[in-house]
Z-matrix of the N, CA and C atoms (Angstrom, degrees):
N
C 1 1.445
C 2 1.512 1 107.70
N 3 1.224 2 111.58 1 135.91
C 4 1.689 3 107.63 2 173.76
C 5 1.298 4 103.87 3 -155.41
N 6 1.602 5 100.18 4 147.88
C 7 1.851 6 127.32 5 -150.60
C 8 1.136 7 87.14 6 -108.32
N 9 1.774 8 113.44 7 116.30
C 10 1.839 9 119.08 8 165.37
C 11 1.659 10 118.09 9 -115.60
N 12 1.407 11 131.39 10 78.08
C 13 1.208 12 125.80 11 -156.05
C 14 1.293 13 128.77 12 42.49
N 15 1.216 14 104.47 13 83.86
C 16 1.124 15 138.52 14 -169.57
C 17 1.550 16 128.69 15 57.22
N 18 1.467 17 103.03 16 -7.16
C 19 1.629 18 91.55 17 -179.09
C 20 1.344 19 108.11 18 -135.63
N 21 1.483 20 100.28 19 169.48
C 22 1.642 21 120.68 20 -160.48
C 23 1.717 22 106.44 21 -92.87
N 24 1.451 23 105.08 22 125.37
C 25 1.769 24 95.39 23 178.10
C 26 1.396 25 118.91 24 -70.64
N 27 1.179 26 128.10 25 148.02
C 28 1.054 27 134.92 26 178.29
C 29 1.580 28 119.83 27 -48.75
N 30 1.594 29 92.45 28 -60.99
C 31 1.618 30 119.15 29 -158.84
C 32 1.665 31 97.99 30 -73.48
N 33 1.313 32 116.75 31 -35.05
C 34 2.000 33 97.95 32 -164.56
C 35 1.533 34 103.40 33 -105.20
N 36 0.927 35 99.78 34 153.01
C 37 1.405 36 153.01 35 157.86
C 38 2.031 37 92.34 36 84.17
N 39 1.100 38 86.36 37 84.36
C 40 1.669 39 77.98 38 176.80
C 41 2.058 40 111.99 39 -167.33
N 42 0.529 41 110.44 40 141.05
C 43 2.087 42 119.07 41 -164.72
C 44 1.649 43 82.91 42 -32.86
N 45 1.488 44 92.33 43 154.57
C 46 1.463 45 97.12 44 164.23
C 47 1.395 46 125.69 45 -74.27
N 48 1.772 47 113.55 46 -25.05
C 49 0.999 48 128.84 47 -167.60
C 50 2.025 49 99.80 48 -60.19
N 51 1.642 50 87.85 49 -49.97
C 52 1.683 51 99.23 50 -175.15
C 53 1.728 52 114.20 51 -53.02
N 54 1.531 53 92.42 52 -27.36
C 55 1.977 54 89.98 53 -165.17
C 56 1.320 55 84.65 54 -95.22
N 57 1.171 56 165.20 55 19.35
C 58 1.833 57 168.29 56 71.88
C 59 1.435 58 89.73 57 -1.13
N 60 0.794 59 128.32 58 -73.12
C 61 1.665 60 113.26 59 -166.33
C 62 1.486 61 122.57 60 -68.00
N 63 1.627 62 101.96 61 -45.12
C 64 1.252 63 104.63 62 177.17
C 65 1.794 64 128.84 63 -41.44
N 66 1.718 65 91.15 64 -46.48
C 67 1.304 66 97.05 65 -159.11
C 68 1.426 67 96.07 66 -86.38
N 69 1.603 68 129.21 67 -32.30
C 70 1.655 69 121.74 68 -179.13
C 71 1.397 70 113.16 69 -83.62
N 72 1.727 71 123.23 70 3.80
C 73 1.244 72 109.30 71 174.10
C 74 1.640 73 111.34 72 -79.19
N 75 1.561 74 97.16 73 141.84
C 76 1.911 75 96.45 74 179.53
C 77 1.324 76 108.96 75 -70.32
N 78 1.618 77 121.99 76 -48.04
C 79 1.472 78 104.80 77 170.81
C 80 1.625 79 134.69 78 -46.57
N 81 1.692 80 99.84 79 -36.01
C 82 1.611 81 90.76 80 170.18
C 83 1.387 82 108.97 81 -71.54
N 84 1.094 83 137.06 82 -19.26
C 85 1.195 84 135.44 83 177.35
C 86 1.229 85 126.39 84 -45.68
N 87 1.475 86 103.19 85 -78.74
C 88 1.111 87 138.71 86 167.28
C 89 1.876 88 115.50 87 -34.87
N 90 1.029 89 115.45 88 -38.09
C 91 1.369 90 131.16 89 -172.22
C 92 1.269 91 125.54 90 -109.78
N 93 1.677 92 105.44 91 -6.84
C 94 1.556 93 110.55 92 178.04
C 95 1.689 94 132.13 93 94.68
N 96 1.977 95 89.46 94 -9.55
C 97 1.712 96 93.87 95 -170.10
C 98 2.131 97 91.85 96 -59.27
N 99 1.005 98 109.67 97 -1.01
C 100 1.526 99 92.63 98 -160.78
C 101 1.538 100 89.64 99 -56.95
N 102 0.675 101 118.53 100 -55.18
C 103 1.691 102 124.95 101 -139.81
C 104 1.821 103 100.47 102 -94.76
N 105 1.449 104 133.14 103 -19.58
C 106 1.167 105 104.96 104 -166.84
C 107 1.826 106 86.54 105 -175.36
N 108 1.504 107 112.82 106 147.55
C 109 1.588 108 112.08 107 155.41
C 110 1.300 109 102.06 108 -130.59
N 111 1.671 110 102.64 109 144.78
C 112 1.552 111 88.84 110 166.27
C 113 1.869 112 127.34 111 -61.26
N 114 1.272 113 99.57 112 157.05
C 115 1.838 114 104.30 113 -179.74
C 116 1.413 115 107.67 114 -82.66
N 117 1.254 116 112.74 115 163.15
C 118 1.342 117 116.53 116 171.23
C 119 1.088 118 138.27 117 -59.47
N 120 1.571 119 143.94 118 112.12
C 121 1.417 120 125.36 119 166.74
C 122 1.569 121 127.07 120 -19.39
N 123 1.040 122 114.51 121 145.63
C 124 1.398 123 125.41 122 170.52
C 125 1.233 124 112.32 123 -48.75
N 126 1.420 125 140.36 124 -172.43
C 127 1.621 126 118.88 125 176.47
C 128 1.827 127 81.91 126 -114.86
N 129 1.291 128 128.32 127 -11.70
C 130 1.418 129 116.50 128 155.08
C 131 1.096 130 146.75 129 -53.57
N 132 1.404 131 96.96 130 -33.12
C 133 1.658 132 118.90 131 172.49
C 134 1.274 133 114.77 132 -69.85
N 135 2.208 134 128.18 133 -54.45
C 136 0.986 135 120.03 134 -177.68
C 137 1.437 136 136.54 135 -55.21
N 138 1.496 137 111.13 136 120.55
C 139 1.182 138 111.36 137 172.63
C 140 1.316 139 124.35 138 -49.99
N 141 1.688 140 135.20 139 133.74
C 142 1.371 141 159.06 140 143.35
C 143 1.565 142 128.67 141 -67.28
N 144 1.303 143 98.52 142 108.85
C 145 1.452 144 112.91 143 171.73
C 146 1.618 145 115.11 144 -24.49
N 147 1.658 146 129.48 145 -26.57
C 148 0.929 147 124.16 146 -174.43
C 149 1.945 148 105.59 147 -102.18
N 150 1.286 149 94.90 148 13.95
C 151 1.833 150 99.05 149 162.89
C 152 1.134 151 126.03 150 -81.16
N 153 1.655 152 101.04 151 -4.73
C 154 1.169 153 106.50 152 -167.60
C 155 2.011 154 109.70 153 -126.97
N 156 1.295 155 99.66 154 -19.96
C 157 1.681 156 104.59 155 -159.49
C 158 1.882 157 97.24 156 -101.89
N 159 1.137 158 142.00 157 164.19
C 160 0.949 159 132.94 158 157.54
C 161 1.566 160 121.43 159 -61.06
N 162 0.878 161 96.44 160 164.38
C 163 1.768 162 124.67 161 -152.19
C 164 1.858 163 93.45 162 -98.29
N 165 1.451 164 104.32 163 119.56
C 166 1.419 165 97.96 164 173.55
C 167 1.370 166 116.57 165 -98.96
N 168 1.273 167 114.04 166 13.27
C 169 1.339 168 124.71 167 163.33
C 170 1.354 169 131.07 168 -121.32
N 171 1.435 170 95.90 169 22.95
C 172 1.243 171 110.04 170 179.35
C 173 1.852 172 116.83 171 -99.19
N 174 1.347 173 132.77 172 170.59
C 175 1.467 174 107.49 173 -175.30
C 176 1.474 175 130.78 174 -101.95
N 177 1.732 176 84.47 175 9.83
C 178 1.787 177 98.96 176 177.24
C 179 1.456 178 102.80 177 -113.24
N 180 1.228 179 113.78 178 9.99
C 181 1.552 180 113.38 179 -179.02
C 182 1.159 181 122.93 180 -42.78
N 183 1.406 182 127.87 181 -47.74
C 184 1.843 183 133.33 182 158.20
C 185 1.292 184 114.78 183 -20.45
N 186 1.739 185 95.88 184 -56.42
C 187 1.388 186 116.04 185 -148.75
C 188 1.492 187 97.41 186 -64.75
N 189 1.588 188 117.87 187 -45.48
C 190 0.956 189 106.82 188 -156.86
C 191 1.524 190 110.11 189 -110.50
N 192 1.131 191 144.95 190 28.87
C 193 1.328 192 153.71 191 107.15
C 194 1.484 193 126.44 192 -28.79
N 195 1.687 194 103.86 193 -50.70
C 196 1.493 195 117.61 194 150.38
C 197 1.718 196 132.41 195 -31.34
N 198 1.401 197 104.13 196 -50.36
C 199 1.113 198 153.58 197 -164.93
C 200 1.478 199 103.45 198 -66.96
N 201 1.325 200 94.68 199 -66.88
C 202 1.974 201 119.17 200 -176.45
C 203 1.717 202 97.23 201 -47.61
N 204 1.549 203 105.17 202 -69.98
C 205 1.234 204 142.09 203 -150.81
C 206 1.799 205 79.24 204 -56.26
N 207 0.980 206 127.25 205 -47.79
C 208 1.701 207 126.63 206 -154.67
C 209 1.391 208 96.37 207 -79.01
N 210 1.114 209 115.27 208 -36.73
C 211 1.549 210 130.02 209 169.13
C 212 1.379 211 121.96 210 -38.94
N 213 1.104 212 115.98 211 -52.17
C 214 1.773 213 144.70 212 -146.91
C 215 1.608 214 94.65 213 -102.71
N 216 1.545 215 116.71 214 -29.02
C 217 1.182 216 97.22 215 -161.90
C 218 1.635 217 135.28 216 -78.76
N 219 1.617 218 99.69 217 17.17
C 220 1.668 219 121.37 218 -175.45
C 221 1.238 220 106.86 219 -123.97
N 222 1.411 221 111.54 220 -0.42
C 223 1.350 222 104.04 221 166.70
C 224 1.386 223 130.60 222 -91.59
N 225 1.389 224 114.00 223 126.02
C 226 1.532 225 105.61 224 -153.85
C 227 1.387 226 112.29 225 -73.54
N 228 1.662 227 102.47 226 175.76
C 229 1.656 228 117.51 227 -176.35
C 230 1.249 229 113.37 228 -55.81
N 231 1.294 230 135.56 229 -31.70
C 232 1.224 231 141.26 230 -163.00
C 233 1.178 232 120.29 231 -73.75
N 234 1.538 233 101.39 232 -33.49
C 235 1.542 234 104.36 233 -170.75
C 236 1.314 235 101.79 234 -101.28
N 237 1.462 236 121.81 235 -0.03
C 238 1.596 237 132.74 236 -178.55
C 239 1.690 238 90.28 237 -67.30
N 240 1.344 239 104.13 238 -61.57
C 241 1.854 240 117.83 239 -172.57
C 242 1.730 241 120.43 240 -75.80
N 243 1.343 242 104.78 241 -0.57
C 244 1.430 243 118.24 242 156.99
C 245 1.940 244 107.72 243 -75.83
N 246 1.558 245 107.17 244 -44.83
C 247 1.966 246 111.19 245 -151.54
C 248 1.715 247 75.96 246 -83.77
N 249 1.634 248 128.02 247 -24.14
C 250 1.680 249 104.58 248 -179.76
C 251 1.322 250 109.27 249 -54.02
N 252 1.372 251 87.86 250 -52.53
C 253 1.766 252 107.77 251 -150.74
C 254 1.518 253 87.85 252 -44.08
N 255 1.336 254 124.71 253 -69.47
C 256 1.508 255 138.89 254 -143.27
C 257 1.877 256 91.72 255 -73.21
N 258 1.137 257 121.07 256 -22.26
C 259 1.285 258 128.95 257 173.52
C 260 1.959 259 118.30 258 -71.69
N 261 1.121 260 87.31 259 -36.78
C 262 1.587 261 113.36 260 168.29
C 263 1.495 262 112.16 261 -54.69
N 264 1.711 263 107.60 262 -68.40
C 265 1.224 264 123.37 263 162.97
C 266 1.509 265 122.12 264 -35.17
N 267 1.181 266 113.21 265 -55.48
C 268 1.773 267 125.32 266 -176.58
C 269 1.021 268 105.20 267 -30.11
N 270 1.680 269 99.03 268 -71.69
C 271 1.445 270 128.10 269 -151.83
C 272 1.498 271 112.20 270 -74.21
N 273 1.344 272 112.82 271 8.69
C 274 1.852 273 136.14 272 165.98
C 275 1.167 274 118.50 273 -79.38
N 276 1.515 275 121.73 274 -55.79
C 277 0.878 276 135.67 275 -145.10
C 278 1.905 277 112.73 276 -60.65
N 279 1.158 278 118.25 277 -29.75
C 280 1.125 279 114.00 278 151.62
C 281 1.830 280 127.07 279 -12.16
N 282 1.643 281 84.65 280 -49.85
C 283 1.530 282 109.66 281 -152.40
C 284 1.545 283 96.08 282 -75.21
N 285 1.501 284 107.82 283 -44.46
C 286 1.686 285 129.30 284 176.35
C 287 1.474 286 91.98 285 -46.36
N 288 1.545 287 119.47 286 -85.80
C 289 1.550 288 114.66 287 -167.69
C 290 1.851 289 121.42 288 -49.83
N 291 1.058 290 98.40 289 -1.97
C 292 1.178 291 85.14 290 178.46
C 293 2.002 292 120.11 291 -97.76
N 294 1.526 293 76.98 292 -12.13
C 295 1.636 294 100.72 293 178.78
C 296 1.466 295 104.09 294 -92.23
N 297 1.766 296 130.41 295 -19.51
C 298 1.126 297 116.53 296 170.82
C 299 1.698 298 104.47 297 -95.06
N 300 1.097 299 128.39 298 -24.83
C 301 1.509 300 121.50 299 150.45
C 302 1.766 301 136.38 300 -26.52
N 303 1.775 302 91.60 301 -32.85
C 304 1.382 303 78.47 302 174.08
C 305 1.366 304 116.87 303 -110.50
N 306 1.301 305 128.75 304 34.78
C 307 1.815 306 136.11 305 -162.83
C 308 2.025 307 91.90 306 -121.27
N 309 1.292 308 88.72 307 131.39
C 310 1.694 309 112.79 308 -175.67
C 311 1.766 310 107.02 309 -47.23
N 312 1.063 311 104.40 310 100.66
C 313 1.662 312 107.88 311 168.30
C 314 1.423 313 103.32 312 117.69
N 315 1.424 314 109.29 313 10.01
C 316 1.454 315 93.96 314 177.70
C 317 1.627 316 94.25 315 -131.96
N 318 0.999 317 134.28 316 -11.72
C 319 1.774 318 166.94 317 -151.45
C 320 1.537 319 81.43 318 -33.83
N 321 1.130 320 121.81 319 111.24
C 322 1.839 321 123.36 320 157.71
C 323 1.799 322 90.84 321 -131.96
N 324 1.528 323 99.73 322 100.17
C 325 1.866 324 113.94 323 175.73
C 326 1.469 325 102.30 324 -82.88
N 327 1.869 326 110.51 325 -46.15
C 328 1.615 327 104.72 326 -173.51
C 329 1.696 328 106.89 327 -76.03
N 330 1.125 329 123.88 328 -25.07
C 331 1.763 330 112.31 329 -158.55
C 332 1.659 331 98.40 330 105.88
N 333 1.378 332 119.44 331 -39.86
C 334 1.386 333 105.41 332 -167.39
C 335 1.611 334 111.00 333 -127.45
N 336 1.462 335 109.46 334 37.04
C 337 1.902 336 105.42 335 172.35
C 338 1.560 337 96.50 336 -51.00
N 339 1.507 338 94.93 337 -173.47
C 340 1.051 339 111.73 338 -169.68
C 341 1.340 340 117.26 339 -138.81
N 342 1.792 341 98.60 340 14.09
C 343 1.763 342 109.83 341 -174.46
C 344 1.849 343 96.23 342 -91.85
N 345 1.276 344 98.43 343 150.70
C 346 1.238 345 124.16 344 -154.32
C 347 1.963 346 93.37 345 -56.92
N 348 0.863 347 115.01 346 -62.46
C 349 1.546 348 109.64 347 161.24
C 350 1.530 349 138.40 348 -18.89
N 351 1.395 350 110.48 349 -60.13
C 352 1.587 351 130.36 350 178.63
C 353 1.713 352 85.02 351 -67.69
N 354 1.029 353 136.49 352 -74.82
C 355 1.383 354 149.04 353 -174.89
C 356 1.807 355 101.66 354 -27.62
N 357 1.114 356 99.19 355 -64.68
C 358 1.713 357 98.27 356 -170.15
C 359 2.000 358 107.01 357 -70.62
N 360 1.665 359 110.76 358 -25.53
C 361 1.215 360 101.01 359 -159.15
C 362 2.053 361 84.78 360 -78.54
N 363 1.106 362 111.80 361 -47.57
C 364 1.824 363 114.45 362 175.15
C 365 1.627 364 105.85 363 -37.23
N 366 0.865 365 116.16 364 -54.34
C 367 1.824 366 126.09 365 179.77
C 368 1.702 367 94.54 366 -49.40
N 369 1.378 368 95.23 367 -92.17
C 370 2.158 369 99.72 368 170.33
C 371 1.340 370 91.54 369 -7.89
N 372 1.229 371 107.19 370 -81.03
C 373 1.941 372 107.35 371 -146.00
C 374 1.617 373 98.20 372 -51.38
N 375 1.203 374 112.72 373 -48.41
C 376 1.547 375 113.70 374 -165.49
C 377 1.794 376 101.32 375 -54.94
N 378 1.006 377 103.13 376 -55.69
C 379 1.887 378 105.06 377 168.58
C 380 1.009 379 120.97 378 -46.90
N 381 1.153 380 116.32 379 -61.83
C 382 1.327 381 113.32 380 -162.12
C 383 1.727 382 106.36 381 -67.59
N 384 1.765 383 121.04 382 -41.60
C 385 1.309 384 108.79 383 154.09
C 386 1.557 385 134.17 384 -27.93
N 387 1.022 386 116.87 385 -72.58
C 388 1.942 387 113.98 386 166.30
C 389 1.642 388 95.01 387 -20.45
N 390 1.321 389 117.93 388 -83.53
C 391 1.664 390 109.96 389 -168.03
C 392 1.259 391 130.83 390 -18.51
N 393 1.897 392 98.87 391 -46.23
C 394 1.511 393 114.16 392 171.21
C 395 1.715 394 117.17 393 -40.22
N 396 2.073 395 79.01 394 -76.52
C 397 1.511 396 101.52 395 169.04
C 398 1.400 397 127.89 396 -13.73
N 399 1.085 398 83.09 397 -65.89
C 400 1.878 399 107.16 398 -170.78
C 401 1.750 400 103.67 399 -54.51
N 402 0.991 401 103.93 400 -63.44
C 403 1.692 402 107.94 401 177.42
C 404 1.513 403 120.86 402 -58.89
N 405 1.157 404 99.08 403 -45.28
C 406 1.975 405 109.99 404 177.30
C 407 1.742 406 87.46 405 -47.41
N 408 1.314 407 119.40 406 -70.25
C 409 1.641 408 131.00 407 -163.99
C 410 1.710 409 99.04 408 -53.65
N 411 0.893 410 97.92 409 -37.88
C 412 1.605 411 105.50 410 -167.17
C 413 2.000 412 104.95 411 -59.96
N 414 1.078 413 94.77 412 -62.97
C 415 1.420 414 106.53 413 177.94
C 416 1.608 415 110.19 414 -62.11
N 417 1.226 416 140.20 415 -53.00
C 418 1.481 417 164.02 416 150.97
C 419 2.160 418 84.62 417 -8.70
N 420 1.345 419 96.04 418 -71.13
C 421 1.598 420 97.40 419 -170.72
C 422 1.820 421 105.89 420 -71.59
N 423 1.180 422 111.74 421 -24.48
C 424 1.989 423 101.79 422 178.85
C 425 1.488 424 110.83 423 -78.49
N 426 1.813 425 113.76 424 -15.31
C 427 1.826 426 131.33 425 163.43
C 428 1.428 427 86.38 426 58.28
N 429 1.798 428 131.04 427 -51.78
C 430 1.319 429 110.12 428 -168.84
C 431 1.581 430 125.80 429 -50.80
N 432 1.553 431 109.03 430 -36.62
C 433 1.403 432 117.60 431 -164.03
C 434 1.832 433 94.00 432 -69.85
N 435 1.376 434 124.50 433 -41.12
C 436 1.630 435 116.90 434 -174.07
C 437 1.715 436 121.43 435 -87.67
């Protein structure tokens, strides 16, 4: 496998069977996976649910839970039961990668290949988790919604 500004090649280090798929699938085609995916963020770079929520170790933390809560309180019901729903969803997605794990050209059997695919769908999951995060915490501090 080898990293060329910023992205992962398609074609090396991966079964032949997989680079057979890669290159005759129309969606990769069509979309460019032929040739390149982006690589993963650094684990420095990814943003944390707590970049965004107050800090419980912080010394205005009360304050600003208070704060949140005063925030939230015009925002209607609807869209409260929209951030579950999509919160619901998050906290699936596990379930998703494991269902795109088993489709030809994307094949991650251990959890940790190293073909450019398994790599980006692990990244996804790791992202798209925070979203969860973020909302589980989110609601946790409004106490009304749980």
């Amino acid at each position: 496998m080898s990293q060329t500004t910023g992205s992962w090649k398609c074609e090396e280090g991966i079964h032949s069977s997989t680079r057979g798929a890669c290159s005759s699938n129309p969606f990769h085609a069509r979309y460019g996976f032929t040739e390149s995916l982006d690589a993963p963020k650094a684990c420095q770079e990814i943003w944390q649910p707590t970049d965004f929520l107050p800090d419980p170790a912080s010394e205005g933390f009360d304050e600003q839970v208070k704060e949140l809560r005063e925030r939230c309180k015009e925002i209607p019901d609807d869209y409260f039961l929209v951030l579950i729903g999509d919160m619901i969803t998050e906290e699936t997605l596990p379930t998703y990668q494991t269902m795109i794990n088993t489709l030809d050209g994307v094949r991650d059997g251990t959890g940790a290949s190293l073909t450019p695919w398994a790599i980006w769908t692990r990244a996804w999951t790791a992202e798209e988790n925070g979203h969860g995060d973020i909302l589980n915490k989110y609601f946790i501090f409004l106490e009304e919604l749980i």
